[in-house]
C-alpha positions in Angstrom: 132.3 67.8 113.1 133.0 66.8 109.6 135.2 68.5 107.1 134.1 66.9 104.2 130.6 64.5 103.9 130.1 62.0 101.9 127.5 63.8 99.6 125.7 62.8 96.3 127.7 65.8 95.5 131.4 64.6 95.8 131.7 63.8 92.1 130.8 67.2 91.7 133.4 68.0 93.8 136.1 66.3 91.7 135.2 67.8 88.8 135.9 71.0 90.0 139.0 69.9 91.9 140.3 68.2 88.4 139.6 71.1 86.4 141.5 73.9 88.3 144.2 72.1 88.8 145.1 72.5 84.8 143.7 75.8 84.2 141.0 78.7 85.5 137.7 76.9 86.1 135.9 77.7 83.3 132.1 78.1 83.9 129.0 76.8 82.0 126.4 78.7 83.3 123.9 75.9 81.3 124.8 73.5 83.5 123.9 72.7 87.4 126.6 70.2 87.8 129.2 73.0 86.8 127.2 75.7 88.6 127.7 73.6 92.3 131.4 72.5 91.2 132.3 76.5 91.1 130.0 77.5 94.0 131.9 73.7 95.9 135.2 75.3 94.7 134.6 78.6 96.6 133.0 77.3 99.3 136.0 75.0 100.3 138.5 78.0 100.6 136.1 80.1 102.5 135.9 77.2 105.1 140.0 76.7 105.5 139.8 79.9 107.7 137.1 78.7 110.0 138.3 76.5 112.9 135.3 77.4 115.5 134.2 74.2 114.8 137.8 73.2 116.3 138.4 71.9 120.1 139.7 74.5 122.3 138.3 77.4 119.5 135.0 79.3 119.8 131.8 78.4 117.7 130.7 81.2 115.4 134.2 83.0 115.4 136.9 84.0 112.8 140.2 84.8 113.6 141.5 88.5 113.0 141.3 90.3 110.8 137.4 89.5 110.6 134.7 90.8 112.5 131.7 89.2 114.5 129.1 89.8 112.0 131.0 88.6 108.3 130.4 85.2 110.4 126.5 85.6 110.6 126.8 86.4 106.7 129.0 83.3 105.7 126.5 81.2 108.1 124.0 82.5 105.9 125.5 82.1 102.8 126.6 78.6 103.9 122.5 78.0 104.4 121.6 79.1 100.7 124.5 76.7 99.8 122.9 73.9 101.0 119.5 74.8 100.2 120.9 75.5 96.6 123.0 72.6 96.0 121.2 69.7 98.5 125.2 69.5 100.0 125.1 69.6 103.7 128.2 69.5 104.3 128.9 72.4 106.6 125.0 72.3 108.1 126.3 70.6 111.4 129.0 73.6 112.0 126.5 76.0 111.0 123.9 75.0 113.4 126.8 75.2 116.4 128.0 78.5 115.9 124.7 79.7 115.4 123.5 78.5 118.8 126.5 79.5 120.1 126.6 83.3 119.2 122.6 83.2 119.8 123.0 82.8 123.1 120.0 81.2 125.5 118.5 84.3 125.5 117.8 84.7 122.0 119.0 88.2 121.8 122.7 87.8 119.6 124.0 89.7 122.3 127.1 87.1 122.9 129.4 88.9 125.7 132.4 88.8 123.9 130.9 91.3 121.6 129.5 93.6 123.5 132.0 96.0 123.5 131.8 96.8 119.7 128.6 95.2 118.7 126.6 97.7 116.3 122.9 97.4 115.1 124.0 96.1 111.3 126.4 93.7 113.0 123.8 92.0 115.2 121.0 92.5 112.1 123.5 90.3 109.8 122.9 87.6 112.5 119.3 88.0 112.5 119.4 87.6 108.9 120.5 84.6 108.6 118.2 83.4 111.3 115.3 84.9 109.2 117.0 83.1 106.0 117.0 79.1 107.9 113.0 79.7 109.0 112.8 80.8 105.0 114.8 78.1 103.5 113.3 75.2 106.2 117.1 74.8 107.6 117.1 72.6 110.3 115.8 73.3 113.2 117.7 74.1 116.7 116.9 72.0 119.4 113.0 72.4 121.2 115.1 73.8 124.2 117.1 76.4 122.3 116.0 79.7 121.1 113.9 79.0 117.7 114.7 80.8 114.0 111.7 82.6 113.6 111.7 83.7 117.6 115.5 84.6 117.8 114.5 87.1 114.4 111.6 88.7 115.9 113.7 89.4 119.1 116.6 91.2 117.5 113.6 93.2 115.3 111.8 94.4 118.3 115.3 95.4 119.9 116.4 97.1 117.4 112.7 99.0 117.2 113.3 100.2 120.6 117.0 102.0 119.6 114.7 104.2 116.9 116.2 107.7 117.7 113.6 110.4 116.4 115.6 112.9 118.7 118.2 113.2 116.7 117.8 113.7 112.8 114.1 112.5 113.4 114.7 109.2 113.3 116.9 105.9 112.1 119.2 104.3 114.3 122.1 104.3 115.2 125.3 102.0 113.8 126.4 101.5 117.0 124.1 100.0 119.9 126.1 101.2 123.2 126.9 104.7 124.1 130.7 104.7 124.2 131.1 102.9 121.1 133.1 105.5 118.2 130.2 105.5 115.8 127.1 106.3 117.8 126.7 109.1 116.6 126.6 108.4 112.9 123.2 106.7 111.6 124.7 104.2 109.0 122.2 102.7 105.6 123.3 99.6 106.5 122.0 99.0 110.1 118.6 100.9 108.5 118.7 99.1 105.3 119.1 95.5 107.5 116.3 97.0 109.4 114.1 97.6 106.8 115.1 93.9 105.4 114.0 92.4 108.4 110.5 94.1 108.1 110.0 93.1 105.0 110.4 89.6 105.5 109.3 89.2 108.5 105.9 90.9 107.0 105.8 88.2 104.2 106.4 85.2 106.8 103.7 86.1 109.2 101.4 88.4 107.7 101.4 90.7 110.8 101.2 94.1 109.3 102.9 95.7 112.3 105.8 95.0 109.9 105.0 96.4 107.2 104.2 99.6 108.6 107.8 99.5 109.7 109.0 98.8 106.5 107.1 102.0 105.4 108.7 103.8 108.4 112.3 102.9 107.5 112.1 103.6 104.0 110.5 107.5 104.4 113.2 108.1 107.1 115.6 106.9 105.0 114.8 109.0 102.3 113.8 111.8 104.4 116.8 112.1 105.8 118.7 111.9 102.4 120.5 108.5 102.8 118.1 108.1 99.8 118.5 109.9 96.7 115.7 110.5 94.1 117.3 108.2 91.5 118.0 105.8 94.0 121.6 106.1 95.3 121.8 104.8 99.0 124.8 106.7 100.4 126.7 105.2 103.1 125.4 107.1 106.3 124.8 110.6 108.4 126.8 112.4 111.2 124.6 113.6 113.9 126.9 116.1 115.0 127.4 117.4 111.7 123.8 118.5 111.5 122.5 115.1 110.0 125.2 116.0 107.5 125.1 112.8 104.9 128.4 110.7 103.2 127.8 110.0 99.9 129.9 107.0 99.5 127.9 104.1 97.5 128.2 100.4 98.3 126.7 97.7 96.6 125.2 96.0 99.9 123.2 98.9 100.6 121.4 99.2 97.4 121.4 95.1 97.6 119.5 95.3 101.3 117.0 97.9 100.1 116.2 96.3 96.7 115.7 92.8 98.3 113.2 94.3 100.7 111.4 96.5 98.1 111.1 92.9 95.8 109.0 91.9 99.3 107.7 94.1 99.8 106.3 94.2 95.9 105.6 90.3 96.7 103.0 91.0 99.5 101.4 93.6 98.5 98.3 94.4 95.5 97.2 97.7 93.6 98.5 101.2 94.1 101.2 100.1 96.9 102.1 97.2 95.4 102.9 100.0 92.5 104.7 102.5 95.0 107.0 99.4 95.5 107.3 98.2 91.9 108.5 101.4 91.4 111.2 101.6 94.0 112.3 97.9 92.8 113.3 99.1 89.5 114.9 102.4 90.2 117.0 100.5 92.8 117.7 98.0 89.9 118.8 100.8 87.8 120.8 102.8 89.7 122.2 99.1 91.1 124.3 99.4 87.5 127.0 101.8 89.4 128.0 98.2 90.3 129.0 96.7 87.1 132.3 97.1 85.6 131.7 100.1 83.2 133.8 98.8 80.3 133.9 94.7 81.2 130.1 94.7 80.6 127.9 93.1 83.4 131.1 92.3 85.8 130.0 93.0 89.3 133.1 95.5 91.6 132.9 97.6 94.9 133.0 100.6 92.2 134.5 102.9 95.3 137.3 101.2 96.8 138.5 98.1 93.9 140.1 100.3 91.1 141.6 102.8 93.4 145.3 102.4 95.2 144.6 101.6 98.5 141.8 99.1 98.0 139.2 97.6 99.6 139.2 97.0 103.7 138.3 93.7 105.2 134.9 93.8 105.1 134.1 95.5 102.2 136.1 92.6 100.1 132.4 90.7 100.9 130.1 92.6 99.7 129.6 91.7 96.8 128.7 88.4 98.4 125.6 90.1 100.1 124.7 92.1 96.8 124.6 89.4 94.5 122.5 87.1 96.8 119.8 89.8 97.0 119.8 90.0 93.5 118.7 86.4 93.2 116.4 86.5 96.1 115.4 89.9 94.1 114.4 87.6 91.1 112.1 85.2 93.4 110.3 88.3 94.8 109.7 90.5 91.5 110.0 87.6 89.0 109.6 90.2 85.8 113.4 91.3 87.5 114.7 87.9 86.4 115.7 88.8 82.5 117.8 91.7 83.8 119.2 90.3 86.7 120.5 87.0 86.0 122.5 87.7 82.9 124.6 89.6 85.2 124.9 87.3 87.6 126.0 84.8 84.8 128.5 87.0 83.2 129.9 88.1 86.9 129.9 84.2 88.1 132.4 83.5 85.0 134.4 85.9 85.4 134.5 85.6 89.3 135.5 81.6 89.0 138.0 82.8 86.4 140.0 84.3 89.3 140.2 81.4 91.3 143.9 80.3 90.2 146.0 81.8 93.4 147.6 81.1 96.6 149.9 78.0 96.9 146.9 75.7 96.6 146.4 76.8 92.7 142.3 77.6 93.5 142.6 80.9 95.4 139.8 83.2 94.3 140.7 86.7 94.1 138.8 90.2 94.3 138.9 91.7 91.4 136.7 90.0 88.6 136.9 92.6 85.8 140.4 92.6 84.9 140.0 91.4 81.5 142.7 89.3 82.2 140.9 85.7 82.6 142.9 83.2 84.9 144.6 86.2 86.6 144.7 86.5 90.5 144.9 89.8 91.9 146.7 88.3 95.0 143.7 89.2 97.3 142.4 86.6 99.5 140.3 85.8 102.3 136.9 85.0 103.7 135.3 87.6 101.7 136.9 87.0 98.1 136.0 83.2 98.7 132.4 84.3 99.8 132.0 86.6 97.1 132.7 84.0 94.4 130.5 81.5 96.4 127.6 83.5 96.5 127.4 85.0 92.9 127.8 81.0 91.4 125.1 79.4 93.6 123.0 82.5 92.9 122.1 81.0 89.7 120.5 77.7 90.6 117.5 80.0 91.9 115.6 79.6 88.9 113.0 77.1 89.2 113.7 77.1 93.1 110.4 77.1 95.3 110.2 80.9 97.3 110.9 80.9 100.7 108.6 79.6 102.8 106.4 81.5 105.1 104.3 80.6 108.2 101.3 79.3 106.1 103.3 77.8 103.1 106.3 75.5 103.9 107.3 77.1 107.2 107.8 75.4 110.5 109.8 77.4 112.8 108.4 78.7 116.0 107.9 82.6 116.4 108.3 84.6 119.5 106.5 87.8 118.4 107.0 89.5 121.9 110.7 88.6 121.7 113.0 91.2 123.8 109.6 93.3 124.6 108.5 94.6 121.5 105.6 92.7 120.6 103.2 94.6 118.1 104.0 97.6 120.0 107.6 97.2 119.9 108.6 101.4 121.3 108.9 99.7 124.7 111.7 100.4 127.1 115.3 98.2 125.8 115.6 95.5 128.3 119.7 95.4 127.5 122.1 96.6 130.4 123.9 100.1 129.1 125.9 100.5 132.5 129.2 101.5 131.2 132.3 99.4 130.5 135.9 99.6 132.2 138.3 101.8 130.7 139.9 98.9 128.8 136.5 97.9 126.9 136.5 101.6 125.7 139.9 101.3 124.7 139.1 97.6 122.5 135.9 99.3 121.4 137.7 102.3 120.3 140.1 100.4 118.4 137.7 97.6 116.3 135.4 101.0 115.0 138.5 103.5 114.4 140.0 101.2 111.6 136.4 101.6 109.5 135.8 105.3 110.9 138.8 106.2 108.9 137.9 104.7 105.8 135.4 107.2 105.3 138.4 109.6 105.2 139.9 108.5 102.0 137.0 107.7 99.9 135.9 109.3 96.8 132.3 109.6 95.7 131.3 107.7 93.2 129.0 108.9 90.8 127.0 107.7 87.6 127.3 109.9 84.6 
């Protein structure tokens, strides 16, 4: 596999490696050369801590401390990259650890995950499948499992794990019994859910999805993992008496916006109302996420200013918010003016951070400092991602939509995928027989570490 390619873009390249070597890179949001030399910057550190790509390594893996599905979400971020920028630089390692974690069945069910898989985990997968039929990445081989198909399959699994026995619907964050978390209904498997729906409604035009769409979003609120103004809290406890946890994160609201902008996209007259509606009290609320005093600066407003931090994964979400918010922009264009000057203003500031580590070009977490050219001394996948996501984010401006089954689109569909179908409430086809002790034990320990986050968080609310 290559490292580098020899792009149109490697002058681009050097401008960026030139500039940070004397100061903080130093952002013109006017120009696209500048914009792909920051997004190129960002995108290079992420990629030093991928080797699946390597002999003897496994495709579509990170090492520790990163979980299964942050890979499905760089894979997709590393799609927008290329369909952003024209660079396909890392388009050959995508498409192996893609086909690799996909599996022959189509399912992203690999067996190394199985014993801590959850629904959002394998829906951050299926995501980025749904994003390469969107964005016409290339694609897999006739013999492999197919973008569109490999979506549709995870969709009509994941429709078979509704539980309207227990708080009368949703599912569940975890997908196997003797997981710790299966019995807490997280926003974020719903709110990929509901993503999925949405998008998969605009592709095809099959309304089966939209009425799923529908479904997820009045459980959702229902069941008060939706406020009225539009706060998406972080998930309910079954055994608590559906009892919900307030805590906010930006990738929630990000999912659930996105798929409302679809949504808005597909649909005309009073329901196309209903979901104008929802777009811009998500957009509103979404401001919980933006430095209160450094004006427009995006943060993980529960876990950055505080002591003990942000965990692993939640040093990436802002990755996932800010590329809804452009996609946001494509769907609901009128959401442009308010979104992308925040996106400009966050972009600067976040490529202002990228002055750390021993290589000089380490991006950090924390954007709002004040501070500019100051590294917090974070680093990792996420703070890289983060920072690629929220520069490339503003190329989408002039960018043609993404493509459906009658307008640009080529992949091949598999709408019965996993057994769903149209009527997708049939039996799950996965084997639930139970795992040896020592599975339990690994599964206990990959879920505990995020369980007992919840422990020390502090609600954040809007004043």
């Amino acid at each position: 596999m290559r490292w580098f390619s020899a792009s149109k873009l490697a002058a681009a390249w050097t401008v960026a490696n030139a500039a940070v070597r004397s100061a903080a890179f130093e952002l013109d949001v006017g120009s696209t050369e500048s914009i792909i030399a920051g997004a190129t910057l960002a995108a290079e550190g992420m990629m030093h801590y991928y080797h699946g790509n390597e002999p003897g390594n496994t495709p579509g893996i990170l090492p520790p401390p990163y979980y299964w599905w942050e890979v499905g979400a760089m894979f997709g971020g590393l799609m927008d990259y290329w369909w952003y920028t024209g660079n396909d630089t890392w388009n050959d390692i995508v498409m192996q650890g893609m086909l690799f974690q996909i599996g022959g069945d189509g399912l992203l069910m690999p067996a190394n995950q199985t014993t801590s898989e959850g629904n959002d985990d394998q829906a951050f997968w299926a995501i980025a499948t749904m994003m390469a039929a969107e964005r016409g990445f290339p694609n897999p081989p006739a013999h492999k499992p197919q973008w569109l198909g490999v979506t549709q399959t995870v969709f009509n699994l994941q429709a078979t794990r509704w539980d309207k026995a227990n708080c009368n619907g949703g599912l569940r964050w975890q997908i196997f019994q003797w997981n710790n978390g299966y019995t807490y209904k997280n926003t974020v498997s719903n709110g990929c859910f509901f993503q999925l729906a949405t998008r998969l409604a605009r592709y095809t035009g099959n309304a089966t999805y939209s009425e799923w769409a529908n479904k997820i979003w009045d459980w959702s609120y229902s069941s008060g993992l939706i406020s009225d103004d539009y706060r998406f809290y972080d998930g309910l406890d079954i055994p608590s008496n559906c009892t919900v946890n307030h805590n906010q994160w930006s990738y929630n609201a990000g999912l659930f916006l996105a798929g409302s902008a679809f949504m808005y996209n597909i649909t005309t007259g009073s329901e196309q109302a209903k979901w104008k509606t929802r777009v811009d009290g998500i957009l509103w609320m979404a401001g919980v996420f933006f430095h209160p005093t450094q004006t427009n600066i995006m943060y993980e407003a529960i876990c950055e200013p505080y002591p003990r931090g942000c965990n692993t994964d939640q040093k990436s979400f802002k990755a996932y918010f800010s590329r809804w918010l452009a996609l946001t922009t494509q769907m609901a264009p009128y959401t442009a003016e308010t979104i992308m000057p925040k996106l400009q203003v966050s972009a600067k500031a976040a490529l202002e951070t990228c002055v750390g580590g021993s290589d000089g070009v380490t991006c950090g977490l924390k954007w709002y400092k004040g501070d500019w050219g100051a590294w917090d001394g974070s680093y990792g996948v996420g703070e890289q991602m983060a920072v690629m996501e929220v520069t490339q984010s503003l190329l989408i401006p002039g960018k043609p939509s993404p493509f459906t089954e009658v307008k640009g689109g080529n992949s091949t569909g598999n709408p019965s995928g996993g057994g769903g179908g149209d009527n997708p409430q049939l039996s799950a086809i996965i084997d639930l027989s139970r795992p040896t002790a020592g599975q339990r034990a690994g599964a206990a320990f990959a879920t505990l570490t995020v369980l007992s986050m919840t422990g020390y968080m502090v609600y954040y609310m809007v004043t």
